[in-house]
Backbone bond lengths (Angstrom), bond angles and torsions (degrees), N, CA, C in turn:
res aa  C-N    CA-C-N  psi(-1)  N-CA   C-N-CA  omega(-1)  CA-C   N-CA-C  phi
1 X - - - 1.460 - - 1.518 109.78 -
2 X 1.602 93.96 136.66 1.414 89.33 176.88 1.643 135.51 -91.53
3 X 1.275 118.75 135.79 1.717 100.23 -172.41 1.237 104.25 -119.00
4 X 1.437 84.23 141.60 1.914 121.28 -168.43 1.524 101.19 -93.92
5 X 1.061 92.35 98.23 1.694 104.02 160.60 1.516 145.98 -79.15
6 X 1.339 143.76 111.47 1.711 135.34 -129.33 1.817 97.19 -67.75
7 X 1.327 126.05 8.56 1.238 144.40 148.50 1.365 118.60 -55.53
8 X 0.916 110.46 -62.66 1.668 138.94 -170.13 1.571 92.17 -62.73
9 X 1.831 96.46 -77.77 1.330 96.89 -157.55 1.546 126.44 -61.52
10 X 1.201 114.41 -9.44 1.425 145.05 167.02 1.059 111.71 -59.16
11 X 1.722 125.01 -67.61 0.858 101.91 160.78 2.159 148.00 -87.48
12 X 1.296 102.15 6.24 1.415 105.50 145.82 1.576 135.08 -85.98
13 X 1.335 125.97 14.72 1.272 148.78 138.32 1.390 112.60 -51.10
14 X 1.778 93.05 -66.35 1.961 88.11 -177.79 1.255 124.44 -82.19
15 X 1.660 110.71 -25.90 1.672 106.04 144.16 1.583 133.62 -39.29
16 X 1.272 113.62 -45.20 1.223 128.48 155.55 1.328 122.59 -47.43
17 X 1.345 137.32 -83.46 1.536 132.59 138.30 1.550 126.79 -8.31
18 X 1.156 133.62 -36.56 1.342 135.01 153.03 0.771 127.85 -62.55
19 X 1.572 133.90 -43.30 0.969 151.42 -140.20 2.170 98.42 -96.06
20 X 1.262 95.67 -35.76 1.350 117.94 174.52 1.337 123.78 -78.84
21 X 1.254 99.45 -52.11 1.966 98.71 153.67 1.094 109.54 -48.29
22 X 1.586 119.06 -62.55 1.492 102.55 -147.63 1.418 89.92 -74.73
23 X 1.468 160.78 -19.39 1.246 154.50 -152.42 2.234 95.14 -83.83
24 X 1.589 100.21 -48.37 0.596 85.16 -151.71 1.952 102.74 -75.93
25 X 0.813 120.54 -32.61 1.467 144.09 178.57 1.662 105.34 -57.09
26 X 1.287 97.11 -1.11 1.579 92.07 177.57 1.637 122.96 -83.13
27 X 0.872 157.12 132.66 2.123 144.09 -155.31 1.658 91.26 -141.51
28 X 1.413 118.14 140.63 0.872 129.80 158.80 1.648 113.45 -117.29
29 X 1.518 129.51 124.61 1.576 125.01 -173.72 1.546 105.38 -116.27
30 X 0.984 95.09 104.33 1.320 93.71 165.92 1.546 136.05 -38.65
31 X 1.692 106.56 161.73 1.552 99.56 -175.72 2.080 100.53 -73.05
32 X 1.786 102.16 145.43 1.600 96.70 171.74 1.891 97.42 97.14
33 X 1.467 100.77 -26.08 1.879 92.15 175.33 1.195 122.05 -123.80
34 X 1.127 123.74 -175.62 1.168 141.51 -130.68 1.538 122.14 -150.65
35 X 1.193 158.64 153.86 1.383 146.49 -150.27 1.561 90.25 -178.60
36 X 1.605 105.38 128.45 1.969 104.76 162.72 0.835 98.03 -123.24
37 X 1.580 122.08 131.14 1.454 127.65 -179.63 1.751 102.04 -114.59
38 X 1.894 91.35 132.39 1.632 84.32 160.93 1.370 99.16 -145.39
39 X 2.023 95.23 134.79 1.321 114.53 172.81 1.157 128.73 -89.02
40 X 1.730 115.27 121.85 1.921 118.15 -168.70 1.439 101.84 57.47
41 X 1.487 122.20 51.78 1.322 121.95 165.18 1.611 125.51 75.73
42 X 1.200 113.08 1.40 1.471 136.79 177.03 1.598 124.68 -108.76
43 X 1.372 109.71 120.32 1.632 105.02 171.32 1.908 104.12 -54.68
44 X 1.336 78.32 122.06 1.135 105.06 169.81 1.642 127.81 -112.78
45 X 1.188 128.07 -45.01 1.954 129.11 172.25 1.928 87.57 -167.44
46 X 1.596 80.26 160.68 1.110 99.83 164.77 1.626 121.00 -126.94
47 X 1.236 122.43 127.02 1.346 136.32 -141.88 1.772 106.13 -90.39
48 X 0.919 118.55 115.69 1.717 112.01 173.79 1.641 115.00 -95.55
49 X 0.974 99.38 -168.18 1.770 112.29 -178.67 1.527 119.66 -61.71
50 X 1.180 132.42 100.31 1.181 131.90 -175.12 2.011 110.61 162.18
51 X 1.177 115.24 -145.46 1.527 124.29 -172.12 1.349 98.50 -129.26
52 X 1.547 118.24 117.36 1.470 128.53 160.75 1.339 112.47 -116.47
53 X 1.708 113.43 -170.23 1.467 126.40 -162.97 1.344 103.70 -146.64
54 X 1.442 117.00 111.25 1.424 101.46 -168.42 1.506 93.78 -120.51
55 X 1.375 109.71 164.72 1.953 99.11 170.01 0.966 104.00 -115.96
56 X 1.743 99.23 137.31 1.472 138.64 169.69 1.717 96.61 -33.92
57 X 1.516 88.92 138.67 1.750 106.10 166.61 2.000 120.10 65.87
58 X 1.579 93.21 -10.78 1.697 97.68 -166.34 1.618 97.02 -121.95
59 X 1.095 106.88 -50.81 1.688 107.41 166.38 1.361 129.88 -82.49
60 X 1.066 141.76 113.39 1.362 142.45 178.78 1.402 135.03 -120.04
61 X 1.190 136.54 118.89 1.823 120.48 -164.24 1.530 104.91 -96.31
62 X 1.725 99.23 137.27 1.563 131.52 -152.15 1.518 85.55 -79.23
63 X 1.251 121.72 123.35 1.818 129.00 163.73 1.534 97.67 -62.84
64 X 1.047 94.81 157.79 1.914 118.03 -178.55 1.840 86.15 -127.46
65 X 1.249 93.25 145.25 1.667 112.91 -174.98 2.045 95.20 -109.38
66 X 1.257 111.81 112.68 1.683 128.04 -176.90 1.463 107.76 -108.95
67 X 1.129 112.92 120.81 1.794 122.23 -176.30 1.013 114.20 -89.24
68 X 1.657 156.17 56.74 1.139 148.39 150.63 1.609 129.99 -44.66
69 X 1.750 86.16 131.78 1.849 76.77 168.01 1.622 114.37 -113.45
70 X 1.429 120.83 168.93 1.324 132.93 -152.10 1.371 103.50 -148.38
71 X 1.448 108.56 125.20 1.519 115.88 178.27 1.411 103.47 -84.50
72 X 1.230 107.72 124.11 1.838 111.38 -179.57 1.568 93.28 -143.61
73 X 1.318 112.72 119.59 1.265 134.59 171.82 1.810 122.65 67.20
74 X 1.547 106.62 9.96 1.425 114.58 -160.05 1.327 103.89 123.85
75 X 1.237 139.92 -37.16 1.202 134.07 -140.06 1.479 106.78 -136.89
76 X 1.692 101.13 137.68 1.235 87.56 -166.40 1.677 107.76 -101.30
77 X 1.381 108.82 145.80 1.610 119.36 170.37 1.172 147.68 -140.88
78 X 0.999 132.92 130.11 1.516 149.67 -127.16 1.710 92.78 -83.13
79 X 1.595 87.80 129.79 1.231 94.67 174.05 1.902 113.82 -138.83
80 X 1.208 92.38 124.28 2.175 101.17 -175.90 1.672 115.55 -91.37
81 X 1.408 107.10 115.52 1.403 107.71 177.88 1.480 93.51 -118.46
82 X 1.573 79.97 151.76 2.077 85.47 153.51 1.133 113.19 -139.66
83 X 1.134 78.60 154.72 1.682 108.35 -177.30 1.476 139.26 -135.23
84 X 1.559 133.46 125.22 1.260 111.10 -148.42 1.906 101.93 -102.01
85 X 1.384 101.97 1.99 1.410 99.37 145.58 1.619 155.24 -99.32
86 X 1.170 103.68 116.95 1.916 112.71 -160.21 1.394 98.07 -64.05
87 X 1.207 125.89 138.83 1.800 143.72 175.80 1.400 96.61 -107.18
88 X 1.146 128.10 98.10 1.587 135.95 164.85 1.005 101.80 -67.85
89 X 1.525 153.87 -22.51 1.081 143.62 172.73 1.316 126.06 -25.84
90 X 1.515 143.55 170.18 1.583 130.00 151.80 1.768 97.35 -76.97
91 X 1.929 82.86 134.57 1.623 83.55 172.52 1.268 117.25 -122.60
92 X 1.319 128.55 153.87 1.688 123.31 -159.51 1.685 99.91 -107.94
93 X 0.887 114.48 131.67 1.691 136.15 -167.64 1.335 103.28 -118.64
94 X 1.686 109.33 80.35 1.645 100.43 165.76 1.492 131.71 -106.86
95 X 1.380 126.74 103.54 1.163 150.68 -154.46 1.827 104.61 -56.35
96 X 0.818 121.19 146.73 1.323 126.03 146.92 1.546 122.86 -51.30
97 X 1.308 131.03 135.08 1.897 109.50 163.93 1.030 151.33 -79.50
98 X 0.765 143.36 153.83 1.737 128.54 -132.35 1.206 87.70 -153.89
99 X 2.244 101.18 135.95 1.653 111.79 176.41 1.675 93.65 -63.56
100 X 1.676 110.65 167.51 1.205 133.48 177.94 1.802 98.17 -157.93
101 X 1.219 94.86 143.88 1.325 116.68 -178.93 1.768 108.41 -123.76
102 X 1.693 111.27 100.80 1.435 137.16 -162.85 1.758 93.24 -73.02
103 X 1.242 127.60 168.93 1.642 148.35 -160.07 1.950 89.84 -77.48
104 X 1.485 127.56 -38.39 1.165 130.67 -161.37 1.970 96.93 -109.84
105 X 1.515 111.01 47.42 1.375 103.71 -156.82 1.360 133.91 -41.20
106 X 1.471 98.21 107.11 1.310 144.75 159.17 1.161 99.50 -114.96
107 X 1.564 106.15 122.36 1.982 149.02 119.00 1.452 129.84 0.45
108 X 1.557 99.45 53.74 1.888 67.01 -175.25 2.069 100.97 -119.20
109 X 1.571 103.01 -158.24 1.225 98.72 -152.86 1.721 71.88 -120.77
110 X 1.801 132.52 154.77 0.848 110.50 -150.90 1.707 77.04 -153.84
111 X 1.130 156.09 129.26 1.742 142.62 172.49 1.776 107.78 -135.16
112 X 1.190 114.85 130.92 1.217 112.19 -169.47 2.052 108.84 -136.78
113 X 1.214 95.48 153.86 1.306 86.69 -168.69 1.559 103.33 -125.83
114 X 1.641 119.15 147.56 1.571 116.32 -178.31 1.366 98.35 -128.84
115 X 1.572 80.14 165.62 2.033 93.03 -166.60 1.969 69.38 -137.96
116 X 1.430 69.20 137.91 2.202 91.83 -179.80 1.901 96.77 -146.44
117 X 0.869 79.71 167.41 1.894 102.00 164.92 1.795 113.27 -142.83
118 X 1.207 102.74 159.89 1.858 100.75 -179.97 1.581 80.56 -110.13
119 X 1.285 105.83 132.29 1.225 121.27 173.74 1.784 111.04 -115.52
120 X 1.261 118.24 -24.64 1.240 124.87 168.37 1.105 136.59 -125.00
121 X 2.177 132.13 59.78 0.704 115.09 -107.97 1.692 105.71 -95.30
122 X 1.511 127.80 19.33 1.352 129.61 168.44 1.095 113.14 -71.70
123 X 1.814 108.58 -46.11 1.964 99.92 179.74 1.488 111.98 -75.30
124 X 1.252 130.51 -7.57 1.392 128.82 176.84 1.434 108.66 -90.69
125 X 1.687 125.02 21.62 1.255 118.83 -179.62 1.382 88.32 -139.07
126 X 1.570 119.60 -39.73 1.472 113.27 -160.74 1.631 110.50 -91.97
127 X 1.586 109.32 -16.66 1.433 109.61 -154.61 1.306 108.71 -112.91
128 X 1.363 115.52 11.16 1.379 121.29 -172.39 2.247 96.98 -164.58
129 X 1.353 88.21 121.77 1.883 96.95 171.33 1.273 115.18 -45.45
130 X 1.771 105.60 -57.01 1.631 105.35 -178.78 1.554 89.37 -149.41
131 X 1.350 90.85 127.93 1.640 122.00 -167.87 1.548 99.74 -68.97
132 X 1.554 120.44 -50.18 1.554 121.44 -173.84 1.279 107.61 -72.45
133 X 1.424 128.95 -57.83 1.005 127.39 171.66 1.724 134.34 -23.25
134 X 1.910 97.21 -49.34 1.155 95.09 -173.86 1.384 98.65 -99.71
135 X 1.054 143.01 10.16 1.477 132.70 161.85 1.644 100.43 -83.81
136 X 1.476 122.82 -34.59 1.618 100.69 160.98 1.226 134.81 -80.94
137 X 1.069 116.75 -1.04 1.536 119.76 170.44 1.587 121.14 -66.67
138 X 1.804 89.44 -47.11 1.707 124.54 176.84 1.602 102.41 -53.87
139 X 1.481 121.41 -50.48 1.254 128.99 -174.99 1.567 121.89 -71.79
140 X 1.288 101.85 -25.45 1.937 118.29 -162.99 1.839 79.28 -83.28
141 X 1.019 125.99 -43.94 1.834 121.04 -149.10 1.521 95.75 -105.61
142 X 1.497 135.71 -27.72 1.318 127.17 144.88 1.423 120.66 -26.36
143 X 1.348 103.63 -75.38 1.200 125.59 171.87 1.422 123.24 -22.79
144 X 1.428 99.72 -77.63 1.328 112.53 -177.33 1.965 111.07 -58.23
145 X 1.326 119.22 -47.23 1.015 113.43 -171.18 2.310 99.80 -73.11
146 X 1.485 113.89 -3.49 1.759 110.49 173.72 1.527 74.55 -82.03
147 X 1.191 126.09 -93.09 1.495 124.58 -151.55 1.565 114.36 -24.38
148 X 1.848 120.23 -38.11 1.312 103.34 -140.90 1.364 89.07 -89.75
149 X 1.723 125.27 10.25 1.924 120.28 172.01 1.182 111.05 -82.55
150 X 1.663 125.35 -1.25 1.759 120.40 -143.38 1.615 87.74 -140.66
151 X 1.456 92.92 114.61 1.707 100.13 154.67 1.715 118.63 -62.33
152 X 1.574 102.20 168.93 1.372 83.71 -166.58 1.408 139.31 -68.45
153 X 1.451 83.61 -19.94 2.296 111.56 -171.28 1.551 82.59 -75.49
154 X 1.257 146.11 -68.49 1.467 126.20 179.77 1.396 116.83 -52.38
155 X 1.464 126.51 -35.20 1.323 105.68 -171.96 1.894 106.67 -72.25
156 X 1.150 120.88 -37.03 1.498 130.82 -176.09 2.040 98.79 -54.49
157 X 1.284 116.94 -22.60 1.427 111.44 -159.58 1.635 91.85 -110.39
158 X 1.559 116.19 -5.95 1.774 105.65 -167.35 1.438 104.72 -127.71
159 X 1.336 121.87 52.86 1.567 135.67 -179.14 1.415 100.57 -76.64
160 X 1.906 124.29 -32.92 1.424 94.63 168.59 1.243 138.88 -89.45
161 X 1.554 113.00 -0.28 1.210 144.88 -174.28 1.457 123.68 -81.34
162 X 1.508 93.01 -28.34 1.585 101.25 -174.48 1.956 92.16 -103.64
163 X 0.941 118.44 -8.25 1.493 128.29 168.52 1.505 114.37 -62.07
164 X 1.743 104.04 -65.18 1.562 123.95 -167.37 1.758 89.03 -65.43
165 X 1.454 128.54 -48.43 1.511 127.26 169.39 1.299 134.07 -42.15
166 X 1.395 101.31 -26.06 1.745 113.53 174.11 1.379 118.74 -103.41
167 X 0.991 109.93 -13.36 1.740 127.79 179.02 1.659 89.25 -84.19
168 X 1.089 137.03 -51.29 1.271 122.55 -157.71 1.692 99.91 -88.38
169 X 1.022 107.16 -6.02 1.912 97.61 -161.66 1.939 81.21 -103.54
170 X 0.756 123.07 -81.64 1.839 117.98 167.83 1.389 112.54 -8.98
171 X 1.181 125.46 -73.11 1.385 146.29 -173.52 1.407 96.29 -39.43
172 X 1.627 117.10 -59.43 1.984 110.20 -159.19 2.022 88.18 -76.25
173 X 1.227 107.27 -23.33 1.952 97.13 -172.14 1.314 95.21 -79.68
174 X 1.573 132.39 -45.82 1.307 109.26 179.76 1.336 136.86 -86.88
175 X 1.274 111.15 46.82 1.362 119.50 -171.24 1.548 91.04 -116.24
176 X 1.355 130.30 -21.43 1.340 118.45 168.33 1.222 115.34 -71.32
177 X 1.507 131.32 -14.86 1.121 136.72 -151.01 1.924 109.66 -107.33
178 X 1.501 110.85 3.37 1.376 126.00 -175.33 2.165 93.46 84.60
179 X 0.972 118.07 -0.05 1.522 109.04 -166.09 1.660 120.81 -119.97
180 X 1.262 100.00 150.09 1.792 108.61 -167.59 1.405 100.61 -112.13
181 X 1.857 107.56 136.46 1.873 98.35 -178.84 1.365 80.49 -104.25
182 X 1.254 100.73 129.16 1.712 113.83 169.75 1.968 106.65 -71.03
183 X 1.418 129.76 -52.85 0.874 127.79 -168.51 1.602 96.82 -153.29
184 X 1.705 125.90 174.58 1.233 133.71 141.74 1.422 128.81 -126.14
185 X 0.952 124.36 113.71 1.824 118.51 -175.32 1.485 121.50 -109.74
186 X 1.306 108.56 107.41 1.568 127.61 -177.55 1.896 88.34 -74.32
187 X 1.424 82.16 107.12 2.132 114.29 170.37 1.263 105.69 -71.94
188 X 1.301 125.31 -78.12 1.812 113.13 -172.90 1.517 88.70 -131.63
189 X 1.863 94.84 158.33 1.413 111.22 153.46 1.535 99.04 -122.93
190 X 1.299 108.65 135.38 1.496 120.54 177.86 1.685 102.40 -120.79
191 X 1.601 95.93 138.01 1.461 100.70 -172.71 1.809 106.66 -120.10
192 X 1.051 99.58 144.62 2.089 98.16 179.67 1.725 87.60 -59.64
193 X 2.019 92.61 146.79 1.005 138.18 -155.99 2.268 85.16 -67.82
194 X 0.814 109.01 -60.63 1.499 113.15 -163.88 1.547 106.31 -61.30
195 X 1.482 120.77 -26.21 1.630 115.85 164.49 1.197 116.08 -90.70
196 X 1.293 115.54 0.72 1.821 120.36 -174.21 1.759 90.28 -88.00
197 X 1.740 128.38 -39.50 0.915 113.10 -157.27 1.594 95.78 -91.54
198 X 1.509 130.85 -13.63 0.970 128.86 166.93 1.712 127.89 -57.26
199 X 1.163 96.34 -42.24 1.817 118.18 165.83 1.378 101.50 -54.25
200 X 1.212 129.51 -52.23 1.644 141.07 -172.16 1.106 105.17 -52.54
201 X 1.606 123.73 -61.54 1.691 127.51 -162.85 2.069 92.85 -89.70
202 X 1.023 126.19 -29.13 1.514 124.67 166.04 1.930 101.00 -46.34
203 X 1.343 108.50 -60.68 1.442 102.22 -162.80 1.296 106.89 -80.69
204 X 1.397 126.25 -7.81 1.437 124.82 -168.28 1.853 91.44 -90.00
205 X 1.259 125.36 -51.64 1.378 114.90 165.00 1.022 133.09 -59.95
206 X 1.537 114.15 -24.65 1.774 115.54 165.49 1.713 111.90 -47.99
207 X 1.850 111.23 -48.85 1.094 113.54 -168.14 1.538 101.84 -65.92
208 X 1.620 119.25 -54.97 1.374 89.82 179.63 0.934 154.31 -89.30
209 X 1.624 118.51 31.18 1.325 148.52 172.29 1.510 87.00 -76.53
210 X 1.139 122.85 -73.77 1.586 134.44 -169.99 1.269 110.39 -34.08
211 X 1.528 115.10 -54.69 1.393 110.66 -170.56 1.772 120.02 -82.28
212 X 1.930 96.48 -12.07 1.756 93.08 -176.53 2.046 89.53 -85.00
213 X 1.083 104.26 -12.65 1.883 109.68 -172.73 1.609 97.71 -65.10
214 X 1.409 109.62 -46.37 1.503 124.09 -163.76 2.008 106.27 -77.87
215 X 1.106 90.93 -38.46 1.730 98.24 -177.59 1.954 109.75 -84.71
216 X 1.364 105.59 -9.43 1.198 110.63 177.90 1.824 106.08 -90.29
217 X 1.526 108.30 -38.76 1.403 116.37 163.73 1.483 119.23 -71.08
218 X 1.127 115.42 -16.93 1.294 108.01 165.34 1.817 118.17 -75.77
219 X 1.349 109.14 -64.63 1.264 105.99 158.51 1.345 129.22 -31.59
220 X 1.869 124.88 -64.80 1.219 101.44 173.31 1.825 119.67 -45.04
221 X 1.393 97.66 -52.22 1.853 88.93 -172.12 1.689 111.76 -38.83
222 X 0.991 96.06 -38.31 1.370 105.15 -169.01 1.739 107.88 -59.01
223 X 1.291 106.68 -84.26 1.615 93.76 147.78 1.540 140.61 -6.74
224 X 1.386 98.37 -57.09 1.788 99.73 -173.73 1.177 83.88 -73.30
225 X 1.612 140.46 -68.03 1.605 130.44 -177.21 1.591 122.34 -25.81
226 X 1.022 111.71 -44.55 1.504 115.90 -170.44 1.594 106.07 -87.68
227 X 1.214 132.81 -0.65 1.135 125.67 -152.08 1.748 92.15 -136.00
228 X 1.614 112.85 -25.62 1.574 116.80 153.30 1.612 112.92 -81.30
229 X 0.994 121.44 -20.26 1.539 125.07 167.28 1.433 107.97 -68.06
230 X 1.602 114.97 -63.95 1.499 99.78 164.11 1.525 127.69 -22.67
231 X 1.652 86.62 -82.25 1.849 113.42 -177.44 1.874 96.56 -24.36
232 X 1.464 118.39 -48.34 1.628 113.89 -166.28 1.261 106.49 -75.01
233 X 1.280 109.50 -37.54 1.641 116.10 169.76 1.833 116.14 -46.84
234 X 0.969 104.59 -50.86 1.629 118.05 -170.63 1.089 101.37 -68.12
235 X 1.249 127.00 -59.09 1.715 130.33 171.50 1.207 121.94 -67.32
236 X 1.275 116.86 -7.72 1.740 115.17 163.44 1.789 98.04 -78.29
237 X 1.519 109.89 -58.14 1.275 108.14 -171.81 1.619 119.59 -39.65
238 X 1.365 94.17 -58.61 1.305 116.54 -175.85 1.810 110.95 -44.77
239 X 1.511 111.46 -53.28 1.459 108.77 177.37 1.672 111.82 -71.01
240 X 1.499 114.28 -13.68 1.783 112.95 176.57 1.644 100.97 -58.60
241 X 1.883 95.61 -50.13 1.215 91.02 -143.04 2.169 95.93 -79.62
242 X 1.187 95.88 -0.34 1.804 87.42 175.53 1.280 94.23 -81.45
243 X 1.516 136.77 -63.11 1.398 127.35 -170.88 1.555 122.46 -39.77
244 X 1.591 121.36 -20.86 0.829 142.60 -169.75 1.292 110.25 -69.45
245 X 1.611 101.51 -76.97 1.528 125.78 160.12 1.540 107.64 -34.71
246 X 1.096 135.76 -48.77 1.218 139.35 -176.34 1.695 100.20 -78.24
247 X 1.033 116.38 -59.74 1.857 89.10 -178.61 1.311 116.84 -89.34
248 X 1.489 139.00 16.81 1.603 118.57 137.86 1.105 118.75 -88.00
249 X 1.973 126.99 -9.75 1.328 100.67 167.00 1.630 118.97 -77.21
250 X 1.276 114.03 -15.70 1.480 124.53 164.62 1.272 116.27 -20.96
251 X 1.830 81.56 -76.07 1.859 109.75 -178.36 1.501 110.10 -57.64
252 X 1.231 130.01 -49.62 1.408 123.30 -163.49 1.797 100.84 -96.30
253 X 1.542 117.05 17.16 1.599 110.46 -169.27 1.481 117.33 5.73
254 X 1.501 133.29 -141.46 1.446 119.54 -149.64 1.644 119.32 -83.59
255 X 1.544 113.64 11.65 1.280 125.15 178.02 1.354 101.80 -55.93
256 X 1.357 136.17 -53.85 1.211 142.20 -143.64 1.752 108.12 -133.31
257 X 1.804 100.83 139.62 1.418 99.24 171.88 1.352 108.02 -84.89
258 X 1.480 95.08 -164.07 1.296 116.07 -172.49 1.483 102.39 -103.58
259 X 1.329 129.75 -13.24 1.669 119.02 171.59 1.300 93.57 -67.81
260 X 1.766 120.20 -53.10 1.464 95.16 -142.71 1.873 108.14 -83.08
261 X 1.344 115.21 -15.98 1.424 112.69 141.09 1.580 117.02 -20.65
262 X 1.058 82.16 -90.76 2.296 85.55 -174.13 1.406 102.31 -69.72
263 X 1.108 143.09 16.28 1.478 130.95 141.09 1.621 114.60 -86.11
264 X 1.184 107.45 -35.40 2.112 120.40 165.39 1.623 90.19 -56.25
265 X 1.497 126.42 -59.28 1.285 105.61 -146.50 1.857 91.40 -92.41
266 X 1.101 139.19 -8.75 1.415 125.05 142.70 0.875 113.31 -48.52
267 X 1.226 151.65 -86.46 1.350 158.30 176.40 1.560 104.96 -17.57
268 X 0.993 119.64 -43.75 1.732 112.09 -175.57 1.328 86.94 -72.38
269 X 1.141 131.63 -85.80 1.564 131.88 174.66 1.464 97.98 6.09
270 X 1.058 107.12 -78.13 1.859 96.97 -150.66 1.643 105.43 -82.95
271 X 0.834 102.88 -8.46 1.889 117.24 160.29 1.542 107.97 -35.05
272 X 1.730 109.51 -66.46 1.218 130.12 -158.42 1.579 97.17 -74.63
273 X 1.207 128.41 -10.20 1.966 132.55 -146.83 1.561 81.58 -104.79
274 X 1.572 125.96 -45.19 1.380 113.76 -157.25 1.765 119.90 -57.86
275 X 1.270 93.76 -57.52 1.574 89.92 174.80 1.775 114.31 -49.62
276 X 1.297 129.26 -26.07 0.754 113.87 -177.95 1.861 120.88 -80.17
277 X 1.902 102.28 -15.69 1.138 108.95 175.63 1.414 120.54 -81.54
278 X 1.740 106.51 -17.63 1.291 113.56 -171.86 1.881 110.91 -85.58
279 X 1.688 121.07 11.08 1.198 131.76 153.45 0.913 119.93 -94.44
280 X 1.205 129.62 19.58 1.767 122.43 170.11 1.346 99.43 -117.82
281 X 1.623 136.41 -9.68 1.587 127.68 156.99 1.249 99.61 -156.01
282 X 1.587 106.99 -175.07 1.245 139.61 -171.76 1.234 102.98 -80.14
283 X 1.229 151.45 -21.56 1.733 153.19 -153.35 1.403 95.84 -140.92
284 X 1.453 125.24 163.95 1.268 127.11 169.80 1.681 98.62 -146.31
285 X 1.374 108.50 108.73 1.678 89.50 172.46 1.921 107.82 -105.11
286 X 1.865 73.80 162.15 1.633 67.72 -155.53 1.899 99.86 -112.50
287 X 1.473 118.96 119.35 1.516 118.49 -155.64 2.083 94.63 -58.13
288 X 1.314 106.33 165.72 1.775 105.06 165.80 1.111 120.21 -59.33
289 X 1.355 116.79 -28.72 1.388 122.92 -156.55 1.877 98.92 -74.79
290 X 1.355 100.28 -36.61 1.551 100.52 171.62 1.552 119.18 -61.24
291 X 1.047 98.28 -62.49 1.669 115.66 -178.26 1.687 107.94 -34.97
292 X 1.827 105.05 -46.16 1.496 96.26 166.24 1.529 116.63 -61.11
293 X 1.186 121.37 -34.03 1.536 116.51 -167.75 1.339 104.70 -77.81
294 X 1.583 133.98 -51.24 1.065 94.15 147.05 1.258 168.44 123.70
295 X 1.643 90.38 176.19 1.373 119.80 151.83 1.310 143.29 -83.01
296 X 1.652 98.34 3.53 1.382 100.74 160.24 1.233 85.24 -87.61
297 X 1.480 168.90 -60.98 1.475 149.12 -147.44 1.905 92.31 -23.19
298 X 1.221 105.08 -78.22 1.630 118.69 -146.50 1.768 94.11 -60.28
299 X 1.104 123.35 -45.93 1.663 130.26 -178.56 2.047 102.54 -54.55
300 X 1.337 99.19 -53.04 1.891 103.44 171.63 1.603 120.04 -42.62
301 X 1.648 103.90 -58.42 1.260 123.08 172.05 1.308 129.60 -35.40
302 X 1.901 104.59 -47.75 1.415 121.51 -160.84 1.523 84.18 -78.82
303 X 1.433 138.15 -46.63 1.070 131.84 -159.55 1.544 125.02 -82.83
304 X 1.611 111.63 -14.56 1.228 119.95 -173.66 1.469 85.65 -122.82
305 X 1.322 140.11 118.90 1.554 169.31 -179.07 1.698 99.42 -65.11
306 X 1.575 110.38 -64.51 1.596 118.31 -175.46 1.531 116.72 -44.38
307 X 1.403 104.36 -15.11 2.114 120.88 -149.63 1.859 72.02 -95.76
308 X 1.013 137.64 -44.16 1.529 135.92 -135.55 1.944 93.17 -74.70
């Protein structure tokens, strides 16, 4: 048997006691986290991914204050944990929606969501009480003061604009805070029910302004077409009937003018019209003024040989 002497046992006491510190003082951080240690109340290191040794009672890791919200009953509500491990990860920050009052004041409901990372994770514990919190506060009054420059028909058309605007104004505040805003994305804009239906009958008359605008441009074209189709018509005629004039005075050289030419080639003209007048009745009367024209046919003829 063995005997334990107050030597011995003395010293397996403080073996014991060591053995417990160091067990307990031992931290493992995961990959992606983060640890702030402060010793006797002082930043002291900040701990990365791997196995450290901290001492019992003198070292201690600084809680970080995390703003979550929680759907309970419909509604969402804010809920604060802490935790003395930092998530370097990107983290997604989705806000509740919040009234906003637009440049043309109008009411609307406005919810936006941020993606951040802790990039420094002492000032995101030491330099700010609660890190989520005040990046939504920062975001809710951003917000409101982008919205309150933009009527509403611009704000509905400038969701990436008022995005790239909040990303940059976040970004220079959270850089005091150890933290980077990767992006911000405005989720819905909701507008009261009585200007939503106003927007409705606005765009429903836009369209049919558009389409009587479009059917009125169609018509004119149509018009100018038919009326340049003419115009080519007239000037085709017009050069037949000079070539015309020009080769029976050829044929008949100085026997014959040039009226009674274009009274021959009137006369053919209305030559071709009769049958078409003689389908609208039974009788056809025929005015004098024709009857002279004609009769220059047979007077043209006698004089130009080729006509015979």
């Amino acid at each position: 048997m063995i005997e334990i002497t107050p030597i011995t046992l003395l010293l397996l006491v403080f073996a014991g006691i060591v053995a417990i510190f160091f067990i307990k003082g031992l931290v493992i951080v995961q990959q992606s986290e983060a640890m702030v240690i402060e010793r006797l109340g002082q930043y002291s290191r900040t701990l990365d991914q791997g196995l450290h040794l901290l001492i019992p009672f003198v070292d201690r890791p600084r809680a970080i204050k995390m703003r979550r919200y929680q759907t309970i009953e419909g509604q969402q509500l804010p809920v604060t944990l802490d935790t003395i491990r930092i998530d370097r990860r990107e983290i997604v920050a989705d806000f509740p929606k919040i009234p906003v009052i637009t440049k043309d004041n109008v009411t609307v409901l406005v919810d936006a969501a941020l993606y951040f990372q802790i990039i420094t994770p002492k000032d995101a514990v030491l330099a700010v009480e609660n890190l989520i919190q005040a990046i939504e506060t920062l975001t809710q009054t951003s917000l409101r003061s982008k919205v309150g420059e933009m009527e509403l028909d611009k704000l509905l058309e400038s969701r990436a604009d008022i995005n790239t605007a909040l990303t940059v104004t976040l970004d220079d505040a959270g850089n005091k805070w150890g933290t980077k805003i990767n992006r911000v994305e405005v989720q819905n804009i909701i507008v009261p029910d009585e200007v939503e239906r106003a927007m409705r009958k606005q765009m429903t008359a836009e369209r049919e302004r558009r389409a009587t605008v479009t059917t009125a441009q169609g018509q004119k074209e149509a018009q100018i077409a038919v009326a340049e189709g003419e115009k080519q018509a007239a000037i085709l005629r017009a050069e037949g009937q000079r070539k015309a004039i020009q080769t029976l005075m050829e044929a008949a050289g100085s026997s014959i003018k040039e009226e009674q030419i274009l009274s021959y080639l009137i006369a053919l003209e209305y030559m071709k019209t009769l049958p078409d007048i003689a389908k609208e009745g039974e009788r056809v009367f025929v005015p004098y003024e024709a009857t002279a024209l004609l009769g220059s046919i047979g007077s043209i003829k006698d004089l130009i040989p080729s006509l015979k």
